[in-house]
C-alpha positions in Angstrom: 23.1 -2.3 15.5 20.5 -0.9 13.0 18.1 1.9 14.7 14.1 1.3 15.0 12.8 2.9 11.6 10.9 6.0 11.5 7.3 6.0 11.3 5.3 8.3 9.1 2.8 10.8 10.2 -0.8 10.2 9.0 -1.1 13.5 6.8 0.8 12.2 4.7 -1.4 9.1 3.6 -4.0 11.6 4.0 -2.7 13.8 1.3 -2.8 10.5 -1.2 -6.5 9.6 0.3 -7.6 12.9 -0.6 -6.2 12.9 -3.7 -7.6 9.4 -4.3 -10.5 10.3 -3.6 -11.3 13.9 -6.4 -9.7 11.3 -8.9 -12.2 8.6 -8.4 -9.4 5.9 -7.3 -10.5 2.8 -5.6 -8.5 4.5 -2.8 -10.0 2.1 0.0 -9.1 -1.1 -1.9 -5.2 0.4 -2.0 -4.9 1.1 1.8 -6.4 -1.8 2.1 -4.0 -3.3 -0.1 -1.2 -1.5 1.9 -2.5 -2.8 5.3 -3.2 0.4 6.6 -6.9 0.6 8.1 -8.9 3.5 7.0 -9.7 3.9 10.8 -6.6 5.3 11.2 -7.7 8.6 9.3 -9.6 10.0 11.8 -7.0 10.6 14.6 -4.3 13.0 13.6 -1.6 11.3 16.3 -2.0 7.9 13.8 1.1 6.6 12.1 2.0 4.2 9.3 5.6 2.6 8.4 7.3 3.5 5.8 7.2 0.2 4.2 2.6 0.9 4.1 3.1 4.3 2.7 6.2 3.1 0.1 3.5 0.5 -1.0 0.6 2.7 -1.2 2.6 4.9 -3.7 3.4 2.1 -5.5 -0.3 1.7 -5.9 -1.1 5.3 -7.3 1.8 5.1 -9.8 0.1 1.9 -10.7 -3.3 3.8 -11.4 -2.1 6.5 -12.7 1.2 5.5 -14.6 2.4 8.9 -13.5 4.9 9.2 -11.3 4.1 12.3 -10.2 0.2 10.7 -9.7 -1.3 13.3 -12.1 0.2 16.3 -10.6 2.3 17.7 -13.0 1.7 19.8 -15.5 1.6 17.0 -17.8 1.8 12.7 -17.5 5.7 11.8 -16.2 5.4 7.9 -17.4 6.8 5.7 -15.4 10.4 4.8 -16.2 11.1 8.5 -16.3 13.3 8.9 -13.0 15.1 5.9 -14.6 16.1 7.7 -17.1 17.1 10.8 -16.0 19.0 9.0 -13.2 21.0 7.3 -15.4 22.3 10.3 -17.5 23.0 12.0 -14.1 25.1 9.4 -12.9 27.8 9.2 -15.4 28.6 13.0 -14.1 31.8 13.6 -12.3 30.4 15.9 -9.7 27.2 17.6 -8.1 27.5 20.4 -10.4 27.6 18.4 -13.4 25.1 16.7 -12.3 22.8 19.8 -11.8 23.6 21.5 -15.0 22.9 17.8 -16.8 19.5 17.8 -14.6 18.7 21.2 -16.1 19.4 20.0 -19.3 17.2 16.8 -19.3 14.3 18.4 -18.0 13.9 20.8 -20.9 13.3 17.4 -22.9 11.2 15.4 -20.5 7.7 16.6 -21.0 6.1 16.7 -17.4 9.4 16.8 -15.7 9.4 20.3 -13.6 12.1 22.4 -14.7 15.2 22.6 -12.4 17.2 25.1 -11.6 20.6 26.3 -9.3 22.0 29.3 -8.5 25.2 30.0 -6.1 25.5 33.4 -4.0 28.0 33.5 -1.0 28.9 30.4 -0.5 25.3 29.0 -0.8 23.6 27.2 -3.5 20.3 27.2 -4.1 18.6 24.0 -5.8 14.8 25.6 -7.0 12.1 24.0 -9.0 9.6 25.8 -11.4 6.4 24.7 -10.9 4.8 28.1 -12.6 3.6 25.2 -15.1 1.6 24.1 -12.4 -1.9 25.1 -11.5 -1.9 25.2 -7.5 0.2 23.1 -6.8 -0.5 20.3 -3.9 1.6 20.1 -1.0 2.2 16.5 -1.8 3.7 17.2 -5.2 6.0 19.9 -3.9 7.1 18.0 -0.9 7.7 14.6 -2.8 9.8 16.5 -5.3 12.2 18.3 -3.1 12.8 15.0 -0.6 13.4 13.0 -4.0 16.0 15.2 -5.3 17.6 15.6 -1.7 17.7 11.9 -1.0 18.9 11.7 -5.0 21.7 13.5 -4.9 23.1 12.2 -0.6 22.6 8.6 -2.4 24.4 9.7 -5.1 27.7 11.3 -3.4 27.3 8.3 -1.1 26.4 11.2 2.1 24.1 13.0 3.6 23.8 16.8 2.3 23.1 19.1 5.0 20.9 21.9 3.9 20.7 25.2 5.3 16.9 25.4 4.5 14.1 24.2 2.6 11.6 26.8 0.6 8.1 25.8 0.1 5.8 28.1 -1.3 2.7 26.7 0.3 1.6 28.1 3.9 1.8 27.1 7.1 -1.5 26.1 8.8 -0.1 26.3 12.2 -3.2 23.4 12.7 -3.2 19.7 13.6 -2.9 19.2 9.3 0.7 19.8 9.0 2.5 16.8 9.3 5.1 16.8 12.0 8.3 15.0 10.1 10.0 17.8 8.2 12.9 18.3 10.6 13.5 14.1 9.6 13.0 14.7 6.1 15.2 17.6 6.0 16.9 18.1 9.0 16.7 22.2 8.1 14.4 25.0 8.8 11.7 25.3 6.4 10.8 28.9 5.3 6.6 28.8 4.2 5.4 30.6 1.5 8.3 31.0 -0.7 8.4 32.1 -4.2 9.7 28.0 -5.2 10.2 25.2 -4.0 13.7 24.8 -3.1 16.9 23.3 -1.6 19.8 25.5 0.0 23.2 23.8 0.7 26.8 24.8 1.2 28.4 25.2 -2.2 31.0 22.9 -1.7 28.8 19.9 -2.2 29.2 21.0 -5.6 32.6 19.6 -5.8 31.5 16.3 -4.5 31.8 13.0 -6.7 29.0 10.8 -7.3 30.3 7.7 -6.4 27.3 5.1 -7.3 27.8 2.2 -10.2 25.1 1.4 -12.5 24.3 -1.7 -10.7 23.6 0.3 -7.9 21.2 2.3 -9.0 18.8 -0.4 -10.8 18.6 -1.7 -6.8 17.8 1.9 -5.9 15.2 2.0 -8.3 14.3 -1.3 -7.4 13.5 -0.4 -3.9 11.7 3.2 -4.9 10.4 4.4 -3.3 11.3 2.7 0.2 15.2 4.5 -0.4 13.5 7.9 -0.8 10.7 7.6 2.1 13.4 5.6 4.4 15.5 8.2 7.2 19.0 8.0 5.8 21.1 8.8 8.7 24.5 9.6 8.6 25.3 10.5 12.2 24.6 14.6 11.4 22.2 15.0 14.9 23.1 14.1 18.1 19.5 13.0 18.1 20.0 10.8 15.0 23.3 9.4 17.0 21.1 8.4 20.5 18.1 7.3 18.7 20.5 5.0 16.8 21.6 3.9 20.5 18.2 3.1 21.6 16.7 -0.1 20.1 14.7 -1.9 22.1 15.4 -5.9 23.1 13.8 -8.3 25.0 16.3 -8.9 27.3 17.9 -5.3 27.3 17.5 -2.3 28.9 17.3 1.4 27.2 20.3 2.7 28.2 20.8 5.7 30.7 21.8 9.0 30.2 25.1 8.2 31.8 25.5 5.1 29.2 24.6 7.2 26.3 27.2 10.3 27.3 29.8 8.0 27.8 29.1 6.3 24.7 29.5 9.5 22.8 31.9 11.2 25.2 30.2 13.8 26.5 28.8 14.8 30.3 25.1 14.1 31.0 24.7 17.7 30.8 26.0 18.3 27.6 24.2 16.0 25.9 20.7 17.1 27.4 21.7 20.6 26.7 22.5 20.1 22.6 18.9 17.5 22.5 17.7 20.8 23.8 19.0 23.0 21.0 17.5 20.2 19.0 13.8 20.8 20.2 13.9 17.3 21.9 15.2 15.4 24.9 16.2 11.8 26.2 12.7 10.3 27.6 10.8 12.0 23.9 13.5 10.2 21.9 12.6 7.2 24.1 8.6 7.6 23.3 9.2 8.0 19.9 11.7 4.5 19.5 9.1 2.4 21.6 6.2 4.1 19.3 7.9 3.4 15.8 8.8 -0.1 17.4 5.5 -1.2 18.2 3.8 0.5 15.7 6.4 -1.8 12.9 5.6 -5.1 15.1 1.5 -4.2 15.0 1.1 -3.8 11.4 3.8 -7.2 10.4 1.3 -8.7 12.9 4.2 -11.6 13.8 3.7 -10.6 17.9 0.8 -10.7 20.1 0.0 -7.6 22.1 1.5 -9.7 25.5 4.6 -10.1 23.7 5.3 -7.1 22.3 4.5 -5.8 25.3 7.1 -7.4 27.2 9.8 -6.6 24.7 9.6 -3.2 24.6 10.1 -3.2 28.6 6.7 -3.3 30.0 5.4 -4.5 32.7 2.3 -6.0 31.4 -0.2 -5.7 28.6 -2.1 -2.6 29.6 0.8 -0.4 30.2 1.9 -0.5 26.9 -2.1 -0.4 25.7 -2.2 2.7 27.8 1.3 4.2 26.5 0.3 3.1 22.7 -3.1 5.1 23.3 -0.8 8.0 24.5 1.2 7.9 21.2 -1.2 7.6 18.8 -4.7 8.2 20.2 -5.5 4.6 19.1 -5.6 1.2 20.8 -2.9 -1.2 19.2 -5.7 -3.5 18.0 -6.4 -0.7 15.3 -3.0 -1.3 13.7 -3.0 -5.0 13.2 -3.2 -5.9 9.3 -6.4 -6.1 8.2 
C-alpha cells in the first residue's frame, strides 16, 4: 500500500517566485502553468504537491536553459546532469563514484566543484561554491538534495547522513521552510563554511547497482525522483505514516493496530515518535493534509466527497480542519 505523498512547503515556490521575479520571468504565467494559484503566496501554512513544484522547475529550466536557473557561477546547459550521470554510473562503488564526480566537474564549466574527505569513520561530501557570489538558499539546497537522492538511487538505498552543512543562516522566522528533517532526515548545522553531506564511511563501499535504462527513466522523471520522499523504512515515523492512508471505507488505524503491526507496546512507539519531534494524531494531520491537498489541486473530487473519504463527518469539518492546516479554505487550491 503506497503512503499519501508528501506535500511541499510554500517557501519553497517562494524561493523560485522571487527569483522569477529579479529575472524578469513571466513567473505568473508559470505558476499558472503549474496550477498553483498565486493566492497561495501570502499564507506561510500553504502547500503545493510535489508534482506543481516538479513542474514549475521544469518551467525555469525551460527559460533559462540552466539547470541551475542562472545560479551558478556560469550557464549548466541542460543535458548536463545527463552526462555526468552517465560517467558516474559505470563506477563500481560510491567512492569511485565520488572521485569520478571530482573529476568531471573540473571539466563541466558551471558545474560546482565537488569534494570528499573521510576522518573517523565519517565522510564528508562538500561543495565549493566560493565561485559563487552569495549564494541563494535555493541553489545550495537543490544541490545537496540532488546529490543525496543521486547517490540512494544509485546504490538502490537510502543513505543515512549524520548531518547536513549549509552555510546560510537560520532565520528562526516564519521564512524557513519546515521540510528539511524529510529532505534529509539529519540535523542541519547553519552557517557552515560549505555546503555539505556527512555519512558513515562505509557507504563508500557500496555498489551502484542501476542499468543505463534506468537512469534515462530517472532523468525522464527529473525532477519528480529528486523532489519525491524516498522512503526506505529508516523512521519509525516514515514506517506509520506509510501505515496511515486514508480510504473511503476504512478507518486510520489505532495506536494499538499500529504497535502491533510493528511489534512494539503503545508506549514504545509514542515514546520513539517523541524522540522524533512528532506523535500519532500530528502524523495523522499531516496524511489527511497532503491527502486533500493532492485531491484539491487534480480537482477529480468535490469538496463533499473528499470530505467523506478522508473520514469526516460533513463538509465543514474538513473546511474547518483544511483552514487549520493551511490557513486557506480548500476552494483556494482547486486548479485554476
Amino acid at each position: 500500500m503506497a503512503a499519501t505523498a508528501y506535500t511541499v512547503p510554500i517557501q519553497r515556490v517562494k524561493a523560485f517566485v522571487g527569483l522569477g521575479l529579479r529575472r524578469g520571468w513571466d513567473i505568473e504565467g508559470m505558476m499558472r502553468e503549474a496550477g498553483v494559484s498565486p493566492t497561495l503566496l501570502a499564507e506561510s501554512r500553504s502547500r503545493v504537491t510535489t508534482a506543481q513544484i516538479s513542474k514549475l522547475i521544469q518551467l525555469l529550466w525551460a527559460a533559462t536553459d540552466d539547470e541551475l536557473w542562472g545560479l551558478g557561477a556560469a550557464p549548466v546547459p541542460r543535458g548536463t546532469f545527463r552526462l555526468l550521470s552517465f560517467g558516474l554510473l559505470g563506477s563500481g562503488d560510491v567512492k569511485t563514484a565520488l572521485v569520478r564526480c571530482e573529476q568531471f566537474t573540473k571539466a563541466l564549466p558551471g558545474m560546482p566543484p565537488i569534494r570528499t574527505c573521510t576522518a573517523d569513520g565519517l565522510s564528508k561530501l562538500w561543495v565549493d561554491l566560493s565561485g559563487v557570489d552569495a549564494p541563494m538558499d535555493l541553489l545550495v539546497d537543490a544541490v545537496l538534495t540532488t546529490m543525496h537522492r543521486f547517490l540512494g538511487w544509485a546504490i538502490g538505498q537510502r543513505i543515512p547522513l549524520a548531518r547536513v552543512e549549509v552555510p546560510y543562516q537560520n532565520s528562526g522566522g516564519l521564512d524557513l521552510p519546515d521540510d528539511y528533517d524529510l529532505i534529509f532526515g539529519a540535523p542541519v548545522v547553519f552557517g557552515a563554511p560549505a555546503p555539505a553531506l556527512v555519512f558513515g564511511s562505509e557507504i563508500l563501499t557500496a555498489p551502484l547497482v542501476r542499468s543505463d535504462a534506468e537512469l534515462e527513466q530517472y532523468i525522464r522523471n527529473s525532477p519528480v525522483d529528486i523532489i519525491a520522499r524516498r522512503d526506505y523504512g529508516t523512521s519509525l515515523t516514515d514506517r506509520v505514516r506509510h501505515m496511515l492512508k486514508p480510504g473511503r471505507h476504512e478507518q486510520l488505524p489505532s495506536m494499538d493496530d499500529i504497535a502491533a503491526r510493528l511489534a512494539m507496546s503503545p508506549q514504545t512507539v509514542r515514546r520513539k515518535l517523541r524522540e522524533e519531534n512528532t506523535s500519532l494524531r500530528e502524523i495523522r494531520e499531516q496524511v489527511l493534509r497532503d491527502a486533500a491537498i493532492a485531491a484539491l489541486a487534480s480537482g477529480d473530487e468535490t469538496i463533499a466527497a473528499l470530505s467523506m473519504r478522508l473520514g469526516f463527518s460533513e463538509p465543514s469539518a474538513f473546511t474547518r480542519a483544511f483552514r487549520r492546516w493551511t490557513g486557506s479554505p480548500p476552494g483556494s487550491y482547486r486548479p485554476g
